[in-house]
Structure formats: C-alpha cells, structure tokens
C-alpha positions in Angstrom: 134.4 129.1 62.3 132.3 126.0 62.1 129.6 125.4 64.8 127.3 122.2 65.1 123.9 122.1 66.9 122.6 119.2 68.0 119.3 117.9 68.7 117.3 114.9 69.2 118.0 112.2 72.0 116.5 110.8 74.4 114.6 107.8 76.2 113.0 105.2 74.4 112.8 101.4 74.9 113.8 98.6 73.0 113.2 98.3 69.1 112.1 101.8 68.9 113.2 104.4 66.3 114.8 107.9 67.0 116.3 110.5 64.6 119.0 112.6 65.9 119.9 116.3 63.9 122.9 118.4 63.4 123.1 121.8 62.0 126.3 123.0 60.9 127.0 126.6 61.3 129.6 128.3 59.2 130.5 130.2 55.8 133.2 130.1 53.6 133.0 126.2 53.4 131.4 124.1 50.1 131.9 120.5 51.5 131.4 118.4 54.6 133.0 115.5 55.5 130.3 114.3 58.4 129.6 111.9 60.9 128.1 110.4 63.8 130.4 108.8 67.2 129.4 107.7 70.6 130.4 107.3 73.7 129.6 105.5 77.0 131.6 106.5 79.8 135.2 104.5 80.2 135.2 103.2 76.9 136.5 104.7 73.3 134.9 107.0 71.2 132.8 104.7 68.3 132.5 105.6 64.9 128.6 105.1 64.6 128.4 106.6 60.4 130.3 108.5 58.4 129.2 110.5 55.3 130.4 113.2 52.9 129.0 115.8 50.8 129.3 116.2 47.1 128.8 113.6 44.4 132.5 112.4 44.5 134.3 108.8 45.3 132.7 105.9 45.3 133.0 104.8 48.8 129.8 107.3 50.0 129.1 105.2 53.8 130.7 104.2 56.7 128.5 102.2 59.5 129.7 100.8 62.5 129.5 96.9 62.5 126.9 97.1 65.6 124.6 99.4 63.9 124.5 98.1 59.9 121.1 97.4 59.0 119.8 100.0 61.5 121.2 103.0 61.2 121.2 105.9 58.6 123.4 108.8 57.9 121.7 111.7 55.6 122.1 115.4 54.6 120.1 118.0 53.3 121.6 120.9 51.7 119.4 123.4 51.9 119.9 123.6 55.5 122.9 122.0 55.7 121.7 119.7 58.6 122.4 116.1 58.7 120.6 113.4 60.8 121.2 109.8 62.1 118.2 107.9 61.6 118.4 105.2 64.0 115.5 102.1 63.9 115.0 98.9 66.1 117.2 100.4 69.4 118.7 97.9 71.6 119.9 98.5 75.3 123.4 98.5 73.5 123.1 101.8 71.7 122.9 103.7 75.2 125.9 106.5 74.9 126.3 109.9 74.3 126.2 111.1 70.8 128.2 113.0 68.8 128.1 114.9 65.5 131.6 115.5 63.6 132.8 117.4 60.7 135.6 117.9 58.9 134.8 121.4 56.5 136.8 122.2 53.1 136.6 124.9 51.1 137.6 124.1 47.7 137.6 120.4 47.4 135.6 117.4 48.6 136.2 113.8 50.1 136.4 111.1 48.1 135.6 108.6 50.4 133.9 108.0 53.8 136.6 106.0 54.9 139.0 109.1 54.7 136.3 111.3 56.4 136.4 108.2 59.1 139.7 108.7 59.6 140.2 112.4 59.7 136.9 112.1 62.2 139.0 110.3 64.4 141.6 112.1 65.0 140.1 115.7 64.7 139.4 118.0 67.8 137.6 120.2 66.3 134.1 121.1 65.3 132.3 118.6 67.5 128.8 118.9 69.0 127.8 119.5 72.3 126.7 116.0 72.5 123.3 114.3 72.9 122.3 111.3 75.0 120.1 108.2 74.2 119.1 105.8 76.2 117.4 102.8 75.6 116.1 100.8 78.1 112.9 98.8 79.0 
C-alpha cells in the first residue's frame, strides 16, 4: 500500500514562487515513477512534470509546455518526498494539484515519458490534492 501526503499550496500573486511537497508512504517498493498534474474544474487533468527514480534512461523530465522554464520536479531519497518547485506564477497556474506515482519493486523507469503515460491512466496512489491560486 502506497500513500502520498501532500503539502504546500496556497495564495500568492503573480510572479511569485511556491514549492509544493509529497511524501510517499509505503514499503516493499525500490523505485518511483512520479509526478505532478492539475486540475481546474471542467477541464482535463494536465500533466504539470513527470520524474523517475533511479539513475536509468535517458529521458529523466517531462514539463508541461505552459510551465517549461518555471517549474521543477525533484526527489530526495532519504525521505522519499518529492516537490514541485514552481517560480514566476501567473493567474494561469490556478488549479488543484496533484501528486502521482507509479511504485515498482524490482525494476525502474527508463523514461519520464513512460511514467507520463502510466500517470495518465493510473487510478491509484494519488494525493489528496492541494490548491494554488494565484491572483493579484
């Protein structure tokens, strides 16, 4: 059983920076694919950033086209928590947030298009969601 925590949203105006946190809860898994979505109400879930863990592949990052540039994905293993760094907010980037993953036990993504895709479609192990908004 896999359990994410999130933490971190909030209100801030235009241009500002936020950081957003996940914890992921669980044993028995070595490797992560992760990642970050959003969501404003009547539209699609958007892939935001997309990551992996381990040292495999080659393709390491996915970033939406809206946030390239602004936006960061990391991990840190010791607590196995990854954040979303997110710099220079615009109205735009309003939504609920949500943290993904996609656990293995005995083998790791190669690439964080895969883990984009398998994000997409998965059900499970999803945050509870955390809303920013930005406005002036």
């Amino acid at each position: 059983q896999v359990q994410l925590m999130e933490s971190g949203g909030g209100s801030v105006r235009p241009e500002s920076s936020l950081t957003l946190s996940c914890e992921v809860r669980g044993e028995g898994y070595s490797n992560y694919c992760i990642g970050w979505f959003r969501q404003v109400p009547e539209k699609e879930r958007e892939g935001v950033a997309v990551t992996y863990t381990g040292d495999t592949g080659s393709e390491k990052y996915y970033y939406g086209e809206s946030v390239k540039g602004r936006f960061v994905i990391s991990h840190e293993h010791a607590s196995n928590t990854f954040f979303l760094q997110m710099n220079s907010l615009k109205t735009e980037d309003t939504a609920m947030y949500y943290c993904g993953v996609i656990p293995f036990s005995d083998r790791a993504a190669r690439s964080a298009g895969y883990c984009y895709t398998r994000l997409v479609f998965s059900k499970d192990y999803w945050g509870q969601g955390t809303q920013v908004t930005v406005s002036s």
